[in-house]
N, C-alpha and C positions, 0 to 999 in steps of 0.2 A: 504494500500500500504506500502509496507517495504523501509525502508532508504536505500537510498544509501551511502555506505561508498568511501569517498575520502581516497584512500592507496596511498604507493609507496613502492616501492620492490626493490632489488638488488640481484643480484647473487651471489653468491661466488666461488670464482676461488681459484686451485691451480695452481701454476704458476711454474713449476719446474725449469725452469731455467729464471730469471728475464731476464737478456740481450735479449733472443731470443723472449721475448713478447709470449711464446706459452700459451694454460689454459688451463683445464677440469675443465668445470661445475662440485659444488661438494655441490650445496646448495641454498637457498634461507632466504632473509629476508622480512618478509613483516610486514609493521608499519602503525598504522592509530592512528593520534592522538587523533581525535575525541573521535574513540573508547575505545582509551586507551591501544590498543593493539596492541603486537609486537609479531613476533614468528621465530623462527628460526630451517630450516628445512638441513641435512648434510646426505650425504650416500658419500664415496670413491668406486667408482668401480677401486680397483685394479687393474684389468686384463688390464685398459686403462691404470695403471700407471708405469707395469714392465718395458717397453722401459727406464722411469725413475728411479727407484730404484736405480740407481750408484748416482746418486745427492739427493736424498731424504731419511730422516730418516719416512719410514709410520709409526713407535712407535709415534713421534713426531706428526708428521702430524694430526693423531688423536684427539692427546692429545691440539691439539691447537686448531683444530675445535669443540671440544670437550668445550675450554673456550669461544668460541665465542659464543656458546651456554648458556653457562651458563652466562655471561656477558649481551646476549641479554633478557634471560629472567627474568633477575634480582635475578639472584642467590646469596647468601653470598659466598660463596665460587670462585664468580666469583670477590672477589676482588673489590678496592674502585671505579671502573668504574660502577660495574655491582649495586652500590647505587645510581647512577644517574636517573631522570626523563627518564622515555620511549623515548620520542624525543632526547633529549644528549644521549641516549645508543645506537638511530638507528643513530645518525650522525657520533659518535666513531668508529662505526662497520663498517661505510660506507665512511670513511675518505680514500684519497687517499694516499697508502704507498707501497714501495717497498719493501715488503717480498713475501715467497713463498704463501700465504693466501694473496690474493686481494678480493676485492668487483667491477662489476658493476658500470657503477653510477646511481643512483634509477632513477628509471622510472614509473610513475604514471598510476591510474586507477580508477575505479569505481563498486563498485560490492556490491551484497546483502548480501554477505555470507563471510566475510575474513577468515573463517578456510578452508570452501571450495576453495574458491580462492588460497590460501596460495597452497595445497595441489597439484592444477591443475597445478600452476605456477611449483611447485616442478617437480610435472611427465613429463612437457614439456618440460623443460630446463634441467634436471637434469640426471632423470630414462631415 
């Protein structure tokens, strides 16, 4: 019988305009400590974000999901956060803040597979 992995996940929101509380899904993080694994999954569907383009830089936008990324998976180049323990990198990532990049607040699970899990959660919430 295969383990089950205790995860939690969090979505990642662009938030184009903070005051109006509006998002598009633009991501997923999924972290299990046990496992030791964290992974962080981003696509921008533009075509949802031209309404917004007069408030948003997308160069930008990219380029910051881009370090959330690299931050999450423990990149050097993601900077003195991204040298942190797996657990401080999914809490960093999942702290509540007021820019245009928001997180979710995680929400737990159970599953046999967290790359496929990771994946599923991506194409539901995301794609």
């Amino acid at each position: 019988m295969q383990e089950k992995h205790l995860y939690e996940y969090a979505v990642i929101r662009v938030v184009p305009r903070v005051e109006r509380e509006e998002f598009l899904n633009v991501g997923i993080i999924l972290f299990c400590k046990k496992a030791k694994f964290i992974k962080v999954l981003c696509s921008i569907n533009e075509a949802k974000l031209l309404p917004f383009l007069g408030e948003l830089d997308l160069e930008q936008l990219h380029l910051n999901l881009e370090a959330f990324g690299k931050v999450g998976h423990g990149e050097k180049s993601g900077g003195p956060i991204a040298q942190f323990d797996i657990p401080s990198r999914f809490r960093w990532l999942t702290a509540i803040r007021s820019s245009a990049i928001q997180t979710s607040r995680p929400h737990p699970g159970f599953c046999d597979d967290l790359e496929q899990t990771t994946q599923r959660l991506f194409e539901e919430m995301v794609l």
